[in-house]
N, C-alpha and C positions, 0 to 999 in steps of 0.2 A: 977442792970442796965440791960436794955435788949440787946439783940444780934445784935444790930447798927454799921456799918459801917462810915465810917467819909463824905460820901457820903448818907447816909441819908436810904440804904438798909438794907431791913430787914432780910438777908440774906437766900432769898432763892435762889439766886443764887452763890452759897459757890465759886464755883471752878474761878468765873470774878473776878478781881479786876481792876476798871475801870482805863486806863493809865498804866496798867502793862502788860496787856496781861491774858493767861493762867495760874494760878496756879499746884499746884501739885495735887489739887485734881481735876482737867478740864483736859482737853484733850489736849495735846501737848507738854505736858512735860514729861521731863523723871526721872528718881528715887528721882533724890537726890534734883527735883524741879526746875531745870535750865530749863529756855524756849528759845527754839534757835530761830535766830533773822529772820524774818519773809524778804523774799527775795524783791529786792527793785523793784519788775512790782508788785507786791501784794497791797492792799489797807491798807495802816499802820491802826493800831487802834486808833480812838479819831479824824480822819478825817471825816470833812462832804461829804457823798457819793451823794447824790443825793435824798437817801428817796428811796422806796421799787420798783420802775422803772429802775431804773438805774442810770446816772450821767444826771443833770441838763442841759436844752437845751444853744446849745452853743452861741444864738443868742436871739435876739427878736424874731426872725422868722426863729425857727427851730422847729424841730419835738420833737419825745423822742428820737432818737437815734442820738440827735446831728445834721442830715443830716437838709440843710437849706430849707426851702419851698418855690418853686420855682413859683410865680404862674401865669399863663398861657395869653399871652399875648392876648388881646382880637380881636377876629377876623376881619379882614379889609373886611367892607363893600364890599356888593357885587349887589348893587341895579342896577348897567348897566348891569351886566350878566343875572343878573336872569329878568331883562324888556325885554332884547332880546330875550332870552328863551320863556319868554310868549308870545310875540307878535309871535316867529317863529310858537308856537304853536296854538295860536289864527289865522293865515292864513289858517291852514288846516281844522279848526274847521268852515268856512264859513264867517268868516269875512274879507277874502281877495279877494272880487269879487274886491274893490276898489283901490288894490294894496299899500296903505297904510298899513297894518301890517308887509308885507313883507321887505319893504323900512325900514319903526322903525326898525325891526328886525338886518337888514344888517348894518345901521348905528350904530345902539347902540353896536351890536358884535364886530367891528371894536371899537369905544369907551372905552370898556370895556375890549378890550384886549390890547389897550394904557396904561388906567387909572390903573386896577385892575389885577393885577395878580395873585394873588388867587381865578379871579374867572373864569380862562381862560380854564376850561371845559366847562362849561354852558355859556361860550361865544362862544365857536367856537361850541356847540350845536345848538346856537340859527343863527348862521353864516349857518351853512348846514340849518338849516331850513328853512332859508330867502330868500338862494340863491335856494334852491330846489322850493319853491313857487313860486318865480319870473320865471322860469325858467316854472314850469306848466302853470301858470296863461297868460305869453306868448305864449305859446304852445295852450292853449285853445284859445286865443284870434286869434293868424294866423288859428286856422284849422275852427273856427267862421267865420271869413272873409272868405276865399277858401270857404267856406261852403254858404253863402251867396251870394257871387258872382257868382258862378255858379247854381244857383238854378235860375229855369225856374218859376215866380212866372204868375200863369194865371190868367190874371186883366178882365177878361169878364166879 
């Protein structure tokens, strides 16, 4: 009969026997073949561990290290900040002879810092921008007038 274990090994590995632990000819015993009892944080033997990563995740939605996967709330729109932003920036770019980019710009910044609070940079960007414009676009329009009004035009 061959060299078979009741386990079905062919014994190349002499010193296991599986459910008992270490024998006398493996590692952790000592002369006369007693194997001291294995301490109770240690992983007993004949328990399922997990497989060669480590212990099984602890959830549907966990990693390998058990830690759960958090995943990242999706970011609340920011369409009145960033319309105010362009328009603040579309005034400077020469679309604001009409004073409409300016005005979008100031309302919508105002809107958008109601509405959206995570987008209340590039709303109060688009707020300096609208009110900086209005504030030129005035500016040019009173030194226009003064400018007009005093100019001697010779209609000969």
């Amino acid at each position: 009969m061959s060299e078979q274990n009741r386990d079905g090994d062919d014994g190349a590995h002499r010193g296991y026997q599986p459910g008992r632990g270490p024998t006398a000819h493996g590692t952790g015993a000592g002369a006369d073949g007693h194997v001291p009892p294995m301490p109770p944080a240690a992983p007993h033997l004949g328990q399922q561990h997990g497989g060669y990563y480590g212990p099984p995740p602890a959830g549907p939605y966990a990693d390998a290290y058990g830690q759960p996967n958090y995943y990242p709330v999706p970011a609340a729109p920011k369409v009145l900040s960033i319309a105010s932003l362009c328009c603040g920036i579309a005034a400077f770019l020469g679309f604001g002879f009409f004073l409409l980019p300016q005005l979008a710009a100031v309302v919508l910044g105002h809107l958008a810092l109601n509405r959206e609070p995570g987008g209340k940079g590039l709303a109060i960007a688009g707020l300096v921008l609208g009110y900086v414009a209005i504030a030129i676009t005035v500016l040019v329009i009173v030194v226009l007038g003064v400018a007009f009004s005093n100019a001697e035009f010779v209609t000969r």
